[in-house]
C-alpha positions in Angstrom: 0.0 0.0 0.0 1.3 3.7 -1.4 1.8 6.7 1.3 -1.9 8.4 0.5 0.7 12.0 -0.8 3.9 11.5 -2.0 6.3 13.6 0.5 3.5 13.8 2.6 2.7 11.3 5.9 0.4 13.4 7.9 -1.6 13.0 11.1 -3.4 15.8 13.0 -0.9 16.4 15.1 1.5 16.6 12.4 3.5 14.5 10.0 6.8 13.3 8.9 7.9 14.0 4.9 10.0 11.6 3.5 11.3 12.5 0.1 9.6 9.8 -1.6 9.5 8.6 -5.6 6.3 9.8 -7.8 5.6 5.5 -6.8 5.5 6.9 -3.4 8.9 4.7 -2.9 12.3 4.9 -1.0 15.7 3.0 -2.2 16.6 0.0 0.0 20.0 0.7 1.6 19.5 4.6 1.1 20.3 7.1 3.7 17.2 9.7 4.0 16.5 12.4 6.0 12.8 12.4 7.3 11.7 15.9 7.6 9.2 16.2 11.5 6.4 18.7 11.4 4.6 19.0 14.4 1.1 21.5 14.5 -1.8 22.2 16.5 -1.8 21.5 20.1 1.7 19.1 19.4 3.6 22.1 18.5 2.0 24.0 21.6 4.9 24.6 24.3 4.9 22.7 27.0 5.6 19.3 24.6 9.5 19.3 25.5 9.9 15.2 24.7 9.5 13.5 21.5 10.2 10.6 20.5 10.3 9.2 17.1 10.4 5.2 16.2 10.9 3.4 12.8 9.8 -0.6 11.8 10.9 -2.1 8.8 9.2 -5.6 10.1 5.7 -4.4 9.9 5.6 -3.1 13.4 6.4 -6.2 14.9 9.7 -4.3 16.0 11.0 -0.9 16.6 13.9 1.2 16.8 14.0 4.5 18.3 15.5 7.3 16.1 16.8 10.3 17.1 15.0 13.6 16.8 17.6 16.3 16.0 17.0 20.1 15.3 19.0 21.8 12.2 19.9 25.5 12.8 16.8 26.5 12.3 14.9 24.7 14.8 13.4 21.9 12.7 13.0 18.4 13.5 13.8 15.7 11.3 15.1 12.2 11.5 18.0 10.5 9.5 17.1 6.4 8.5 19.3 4.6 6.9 16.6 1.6 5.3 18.0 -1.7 5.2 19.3 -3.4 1.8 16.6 -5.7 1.6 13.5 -3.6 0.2 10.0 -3.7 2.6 7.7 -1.7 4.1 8.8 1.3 6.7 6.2 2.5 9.5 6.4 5.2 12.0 5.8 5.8 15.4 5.8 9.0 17.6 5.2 9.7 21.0 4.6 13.5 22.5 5.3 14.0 26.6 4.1 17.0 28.0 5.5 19.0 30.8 2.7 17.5 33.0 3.4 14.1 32.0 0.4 13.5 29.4 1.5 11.5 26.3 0.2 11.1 23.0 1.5 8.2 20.2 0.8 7.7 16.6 1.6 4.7 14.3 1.5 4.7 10.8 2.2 1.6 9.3 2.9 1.2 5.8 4.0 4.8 5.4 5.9 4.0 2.4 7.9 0.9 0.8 11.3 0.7 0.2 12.5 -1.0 -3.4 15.7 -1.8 -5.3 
């Protein structure tokens, strides 16, 4: 299954944008950077934690990513997919300062290929 926007995996409190093929594809063994955007209440202060996860399994596993900021202050994520081609899913988790979380999972955000 095809991200639903190329460049584009959104939820409503914000997304992650993968620079994707016009299949909605990724190489297999590529280095990407995974652009974060954050909106509505998650980009509210007082949401000082996030955490970002990545499955190539399906979601049967996960591997936390970092979240880093460039100069600008934007958040983004650097995967580097494995060499087999599959399927890559996301998962984020928001803390707030009073200990409320919030996690999304997309799985199936995009597929990886030769």
């Amino acid at each position: 299954m095809a991200c639903p926007q190329a460049d584009q995996v959104r939820r409503p409190g914000g997304g992650f944008h993968p620079k994707l093929s016009l299949t909605d594809t990724a190489k297999a063994g590529a280095r990407v950077t995974v652009p974060l955007m954050l909106q509505g209440p998650a980009a509210a202060k007082g949401h000082p934690k996030l955490t970002a996860r990545v499955s190539y399994d399906g979601g049967r596993t996960w591997k936390t990513v970092p979240v880093q900021r460039d100069h600008g202050g934007k958040r983004y994520l650097t995967l580097t997919h494995p060499k087999k081609p599959g399927t890559v899913s996301f998962r984020a988790s928001l803390t707030d300062t009073d200990g409320n979380t919030a996690t999304e999972t997309i799985h199936t955000a995009y597929r990886t290929v030769r």
